[in-house]
N, C-alpha and C positions, 0 to 999 in steps of 0.2 A: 453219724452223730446221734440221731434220735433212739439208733438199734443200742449204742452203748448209754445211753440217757436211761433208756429205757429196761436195761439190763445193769445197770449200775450196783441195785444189791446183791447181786449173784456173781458179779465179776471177781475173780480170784484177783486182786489186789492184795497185796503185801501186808500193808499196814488200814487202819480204819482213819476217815478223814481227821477226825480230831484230838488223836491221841497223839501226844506228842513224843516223839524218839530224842530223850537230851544226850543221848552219847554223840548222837549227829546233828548239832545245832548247824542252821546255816550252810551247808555241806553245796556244794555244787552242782550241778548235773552232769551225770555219767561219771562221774570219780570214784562211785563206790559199786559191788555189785547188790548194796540194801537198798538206794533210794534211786530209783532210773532217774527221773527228774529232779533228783535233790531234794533239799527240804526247805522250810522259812526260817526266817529266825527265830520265831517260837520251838522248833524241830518239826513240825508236822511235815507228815510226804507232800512234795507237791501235785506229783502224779492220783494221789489219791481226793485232794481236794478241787483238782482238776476236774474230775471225772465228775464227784459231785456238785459241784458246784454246775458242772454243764446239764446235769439230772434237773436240777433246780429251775435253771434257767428257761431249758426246752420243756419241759413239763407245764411250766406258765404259759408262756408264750403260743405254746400251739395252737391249746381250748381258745385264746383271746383269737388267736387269727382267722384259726375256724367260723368263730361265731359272725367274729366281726364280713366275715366274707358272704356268710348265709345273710346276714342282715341286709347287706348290702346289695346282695342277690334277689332278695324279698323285693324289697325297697324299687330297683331301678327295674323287676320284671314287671312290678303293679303300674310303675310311673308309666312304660311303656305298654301296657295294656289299656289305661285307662287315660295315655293323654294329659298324666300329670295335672288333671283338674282334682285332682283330690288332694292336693296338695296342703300338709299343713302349714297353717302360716307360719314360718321358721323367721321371717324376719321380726322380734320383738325385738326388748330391752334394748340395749344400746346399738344393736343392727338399726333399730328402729331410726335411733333419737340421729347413730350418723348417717344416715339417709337423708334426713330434713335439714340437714347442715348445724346439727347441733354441736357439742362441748364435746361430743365421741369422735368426731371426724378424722382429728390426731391427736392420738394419745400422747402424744410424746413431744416435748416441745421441741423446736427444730429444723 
């Protein structure tokens, strides 16, 4: 999935995500040998906005999990070197207030 994310503009695909095909509105999948996956009802290929749209998707998503993973790597390697006495105070604002049994405790009535 990442290899075709990744290779998405280079893939010989049929048609381009957005352009629509109106001789084949709607069409189904495998019924024709133009659109392998069919098309929408606008006409666009599915197969093609498939593909981008998973370009899209994995392209996001990877940088956020990477970093998020190195942060967290940072984070829990210092806690454990140091004992977690360096600890920033993370309980404020309303962590705070629902700790002393205030108006945060439940949010929600019920």
């Amino acid at each position: 999935m990442v290899l075709a994310a990744l290779l998405a503009g280079g893939l010989p695909l049929p048609y381009a995500p957005g352009v629509p095909d109106l001789a084949h509105v709607a069409e189904a999948p495998f019924t024709s040998g133009f659109h392998w996956l069919g098309t929408d009802p606008q006409g666009r290929d599915v197969l093609s906005v498939l593909v981008f749209g998973a370009r899209t998707a994995v392209l996001l998503t990877l940088p956020a999990a990477a970093l998020s993973a190195l942060v967290g790597a940072v984070a829990g390697g210092a806690a454990g070197f140091w004992g977690n006495r360096a600890r920033v105070a993370a309980p404020t604002g309303c962590w705070r207030v629902a700790a002393d049994g205030g108006p945060c405790k439940r949010p929600y009535p019920g």
